[in-house]
N, C-alpha and C positions, 0 to 999 in steps of 0.2 A: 914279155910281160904285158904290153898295150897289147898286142890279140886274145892273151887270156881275160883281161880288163874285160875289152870287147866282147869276147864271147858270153862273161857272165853277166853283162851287159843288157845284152841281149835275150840270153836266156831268163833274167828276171822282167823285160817286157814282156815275154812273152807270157810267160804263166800269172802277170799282171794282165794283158790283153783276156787270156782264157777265163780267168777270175770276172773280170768286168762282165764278157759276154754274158753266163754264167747269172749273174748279180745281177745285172740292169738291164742287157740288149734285147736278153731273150725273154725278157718278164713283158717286153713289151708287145709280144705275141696277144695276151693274155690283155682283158679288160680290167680296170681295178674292181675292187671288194667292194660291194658287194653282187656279183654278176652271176647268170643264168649258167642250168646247162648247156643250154641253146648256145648262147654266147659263144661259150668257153670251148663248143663241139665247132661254130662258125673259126674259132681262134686258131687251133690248133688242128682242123680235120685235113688239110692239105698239106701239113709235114707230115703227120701220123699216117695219113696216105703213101704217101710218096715214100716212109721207110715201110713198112705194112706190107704191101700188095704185093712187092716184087717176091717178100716172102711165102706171100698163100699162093702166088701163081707159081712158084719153082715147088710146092708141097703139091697141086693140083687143089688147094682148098679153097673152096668158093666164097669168092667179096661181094659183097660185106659178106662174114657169117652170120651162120643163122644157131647156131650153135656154139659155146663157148665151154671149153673145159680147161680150170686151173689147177694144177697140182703142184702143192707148197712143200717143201721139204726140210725140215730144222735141220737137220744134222748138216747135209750138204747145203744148206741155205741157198735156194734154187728155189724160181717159182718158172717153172713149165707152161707153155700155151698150146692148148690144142684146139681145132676147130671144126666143125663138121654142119653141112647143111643136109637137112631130112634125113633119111637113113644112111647117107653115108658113113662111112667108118671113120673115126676122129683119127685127122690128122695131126703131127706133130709141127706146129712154125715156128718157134721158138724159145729159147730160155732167160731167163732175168736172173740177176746176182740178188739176191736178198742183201742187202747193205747193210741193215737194225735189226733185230732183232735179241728180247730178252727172253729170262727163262731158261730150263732144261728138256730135255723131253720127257713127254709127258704131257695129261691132259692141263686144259684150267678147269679150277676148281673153287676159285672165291677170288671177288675184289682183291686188287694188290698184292695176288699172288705172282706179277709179273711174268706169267708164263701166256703163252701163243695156244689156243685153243688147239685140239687135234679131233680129226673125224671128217662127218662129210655137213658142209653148209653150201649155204647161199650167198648172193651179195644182195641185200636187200636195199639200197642206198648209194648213191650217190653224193659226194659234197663237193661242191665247183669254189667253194670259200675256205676247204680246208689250210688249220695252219702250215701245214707241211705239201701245200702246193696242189696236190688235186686228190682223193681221197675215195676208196669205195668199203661202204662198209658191209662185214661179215656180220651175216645173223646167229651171232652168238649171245645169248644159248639157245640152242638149237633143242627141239624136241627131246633129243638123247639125253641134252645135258642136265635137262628140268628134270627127268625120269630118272637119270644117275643121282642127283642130288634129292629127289624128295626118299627115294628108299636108304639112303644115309643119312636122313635126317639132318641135313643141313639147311639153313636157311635161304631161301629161294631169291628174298632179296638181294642178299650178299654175293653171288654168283658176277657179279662185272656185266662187262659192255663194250658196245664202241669200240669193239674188235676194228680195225682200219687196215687195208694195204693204203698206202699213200708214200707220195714222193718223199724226196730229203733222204740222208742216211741212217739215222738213229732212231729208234721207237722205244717203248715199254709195251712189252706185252700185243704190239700188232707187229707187222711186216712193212717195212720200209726199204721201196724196190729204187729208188731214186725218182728223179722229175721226169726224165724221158720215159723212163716204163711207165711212170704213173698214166701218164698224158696215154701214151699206149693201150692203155686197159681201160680207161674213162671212158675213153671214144668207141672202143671197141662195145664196152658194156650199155653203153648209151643208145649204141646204134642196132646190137644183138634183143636188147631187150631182157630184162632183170633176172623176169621168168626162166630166160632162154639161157642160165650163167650156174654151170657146177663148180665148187670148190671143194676140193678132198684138201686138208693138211693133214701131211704124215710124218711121223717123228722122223724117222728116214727112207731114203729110197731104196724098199724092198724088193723090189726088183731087181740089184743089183748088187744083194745080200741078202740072205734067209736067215742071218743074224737076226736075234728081236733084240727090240728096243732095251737097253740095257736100264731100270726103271729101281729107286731105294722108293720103297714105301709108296709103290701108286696101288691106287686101287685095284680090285681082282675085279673088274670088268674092264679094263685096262688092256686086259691079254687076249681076249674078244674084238674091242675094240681095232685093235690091229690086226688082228685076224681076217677081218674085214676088211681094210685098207689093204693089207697084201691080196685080198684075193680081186678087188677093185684095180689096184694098180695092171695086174695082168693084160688088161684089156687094151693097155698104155703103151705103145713100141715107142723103143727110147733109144 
């Protein structure tokens, strides 16, 4: 009876100690709110190294990259890293758990529709003060989506924003990879350069099913859409 005491004892410091780390030790990486990317790239760039590198050197992908390709997946909630410098072929380094995200598959389509944009973007932003720990934001809407929306006649204002990968586990409507990916993808996008950062999301990974996206009431340029993402994903060894 005293060794099982003991053991759960134990076991409740323990996931106590994990918790605190977690909460306090490791915030203290980080400079407080309100701080640079600079900062935040000095904070964190020698752990993000040190898990990182050993990755692109067993891929043969060359550090820093100079290229950066994400592919977002809803269905399998999976965000994919690949990286390539000059015409190299983009290599695969590794995958992320999608933690948050809401929505069904399928595009967004207006404010508060709580859904995860789908197609091909950018990150056009950084934010080193986001509430959810470090944050890069998607340019959505994306040329496509302004062109989808002005020939339905919907209005242009109402289409949303502030698409975000960022840390923590829970979102509306962005992708929330946790703290560690987050910090992973800041530095990496920080030090790649904005320009130099693809994003495809795809409802799911076609690649590994030629099932389409099973979709009630989406648009009929919807079926194109993915048409395109399947034929983009190819290019992708997974």
């Amino acid at each position: 009876m005293k060794i099982r005491l003991v053991v759960t004892i134990l076991f409740l410091l323990t996931g106590f100690a994990v918790w605190l780390y977690r909460h306090f030790f490791r915030s203290l990486s980080l400079p407080p709110k309100p701080r640079t990317i600079e900062q935040v790239l000095v904070a964190i760039g020698p752990s993000v190294e040190g898990r990182l590198r050993p990755a692109f050197d067993r891929v043969g992908a060359t550090w820093p990259p100079r290229d950066l390709i994400l592919l977002a997946f809803k269905a399998e909630r999976r965000l994919e890293l690949y990286a390539s410098h000059a015409n190299e072929k983009p290599r695969f380094v590794c995958s992320y758990p999608i933690l948050g995200a809401s929505g069904s598959l399928g595009p967004k389509l207006r404010e508060g529709d709580k859904q995860v944009p789908e197609g091909f973007y950018r990150i056009e932003l950084l934010n080193p003060n986001s509430r959810y720990h470090l944050s890069l934001r998607v340019n959505y809407p994306n040329a496509d989506d302004v062109e989808h929306a002005r020939e339905e006649g919907r209005d242009l204002s109402t289409l949303g924003g502030d698409i975000m990968i960022h840390g923590g586990s829970a979102s509306i409507g962005c992708l929330a990879v946790g703290d560690t990916a987050a910090e992973e993808l800041f530095f990496l996008a920080a030090r790649a350069g904005l320009d130099n950062i693809r994003l495809i999301i795809a409802p799911r990974d076609f690649r590994k099913s030629n099932r389409a996206a099973a979709l009630e009431d989406a648009p009929v340029w919807t079926v194109e859409l993915h048409k395109r993402i399947r034929t983009k994903l190819a290019e992708f060894p997974f």
